[in-house]
C-alpha positions in Angstrom: 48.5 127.5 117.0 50.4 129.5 119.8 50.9 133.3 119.8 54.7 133.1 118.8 53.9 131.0 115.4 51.1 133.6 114.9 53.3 136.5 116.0 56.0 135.2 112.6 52.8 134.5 110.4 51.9 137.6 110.9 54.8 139.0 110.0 55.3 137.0 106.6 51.7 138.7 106.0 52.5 142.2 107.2 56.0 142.0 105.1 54.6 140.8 102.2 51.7 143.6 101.7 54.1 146.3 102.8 55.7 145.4 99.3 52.4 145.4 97.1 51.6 148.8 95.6 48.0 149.2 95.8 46.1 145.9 95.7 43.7 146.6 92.5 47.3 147.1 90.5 48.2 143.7 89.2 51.9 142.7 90.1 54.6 140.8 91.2 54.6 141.1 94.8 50.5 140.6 95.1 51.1 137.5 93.6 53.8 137.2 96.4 50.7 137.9 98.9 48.3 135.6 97.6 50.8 133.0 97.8 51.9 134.3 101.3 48.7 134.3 102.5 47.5 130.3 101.1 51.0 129.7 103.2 50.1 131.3 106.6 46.1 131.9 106.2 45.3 128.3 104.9 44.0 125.5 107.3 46.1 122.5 106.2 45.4 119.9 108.7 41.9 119.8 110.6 40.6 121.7 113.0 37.5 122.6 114.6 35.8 125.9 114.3 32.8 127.9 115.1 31.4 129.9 112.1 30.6 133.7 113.6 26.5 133.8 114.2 26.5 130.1 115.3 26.6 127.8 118.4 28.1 124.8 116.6 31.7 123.9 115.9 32.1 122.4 112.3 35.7 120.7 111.4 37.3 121.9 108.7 39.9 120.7 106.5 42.6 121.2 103.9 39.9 120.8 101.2 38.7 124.0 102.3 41.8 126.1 101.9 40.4 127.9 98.2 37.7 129.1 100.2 39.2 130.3 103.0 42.1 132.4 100.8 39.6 133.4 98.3 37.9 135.0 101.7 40.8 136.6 103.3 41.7 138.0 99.8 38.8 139.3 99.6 38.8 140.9 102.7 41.7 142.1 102.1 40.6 144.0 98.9 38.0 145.5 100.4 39.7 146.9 103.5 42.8 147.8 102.1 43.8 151.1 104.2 42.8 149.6 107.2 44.9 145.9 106.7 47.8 148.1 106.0 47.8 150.2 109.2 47.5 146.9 111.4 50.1 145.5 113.4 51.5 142.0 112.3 49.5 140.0 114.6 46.5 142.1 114.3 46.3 141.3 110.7 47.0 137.4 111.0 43.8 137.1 113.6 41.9 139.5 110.9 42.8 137.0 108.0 42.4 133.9 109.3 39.2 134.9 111.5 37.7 136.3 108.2 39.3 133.1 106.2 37.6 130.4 108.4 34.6 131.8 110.8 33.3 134.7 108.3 30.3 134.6 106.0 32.5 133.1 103.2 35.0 131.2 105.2 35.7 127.7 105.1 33.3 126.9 108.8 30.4 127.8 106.3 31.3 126.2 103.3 31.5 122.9 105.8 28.2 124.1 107.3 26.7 124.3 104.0 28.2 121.3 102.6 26.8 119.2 106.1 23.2 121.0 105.4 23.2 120.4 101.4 22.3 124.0 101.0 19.3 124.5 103.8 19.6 127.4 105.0 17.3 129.1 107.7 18.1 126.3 110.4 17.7 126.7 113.5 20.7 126.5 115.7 20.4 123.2 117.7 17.5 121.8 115.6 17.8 118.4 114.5 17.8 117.7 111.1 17.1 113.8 109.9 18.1 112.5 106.2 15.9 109.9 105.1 16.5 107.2 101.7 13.7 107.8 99.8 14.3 105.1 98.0 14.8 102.9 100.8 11.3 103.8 102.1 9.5 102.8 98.8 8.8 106.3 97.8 8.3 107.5 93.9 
């Protein structure tokens, strides 16, 4: 993505939470966001990205896009005064950064999904699958 697509993103973004009263108020125009936001936030092709805290790039995909705006919505609950001070572009790289590298992005949910739910891994570590039923095991 090149800094003048991110640049208009942004904007779409910025415009669209100028418009929202405060975000804990259901209405109209944070409905607007969240649909803004699936639009410009939302990986819809594939792409390869590093989760923050790790060494290793995962690939993630359109079937991630419910975590990644879940994440960036949440995000943007939580830091509500802040988003709204930010400049256009300043608040695209927050979203999407939080929506695919952050601890509830989609770089994680692919991590997770690749580990089936290991955690504590070392980075670089191999880690081998075995059939147990292929091996004759009970």
């Amino acid at each position: 993505m090149n800094l003048k697509n991110s640049a208009k993103l942004g904007q779409q973004l910025w415009t669209a939470l100028s418009a929202c009263p405060p975000l804990s108020d259901h209405s109209p125009q944070r409905d607007r966001l969240w649909l803004v936001a699936r639009e410009d936030i939302c990986t819809r092709g594939s792409t390869c990205v590093t989760p923050l805290g790790s060494s290793a790039q995962v690939v993630v995909t359109a079937d991630h896009a419910t975590d990644e705006l879940i994440a960036a919505m949440t995000w943007l609950l939580a830091h509500e005064q802040r988003a709204r001070t930010m400049l256009p572009l300043e608040l695209f790289v927050a979203l999407r950064g939080v929506a695919t590298r952050g601890a509830s992005g989609s770089a994680r949910a692919v991590q997770s999904d690749l580990l089936h739910g290991m955690t504590g891994v070392p980075a670089g570590r191999p880690i081998r699958w075995w059939n147990l039923d292929a091996m004759g095991a009970a």
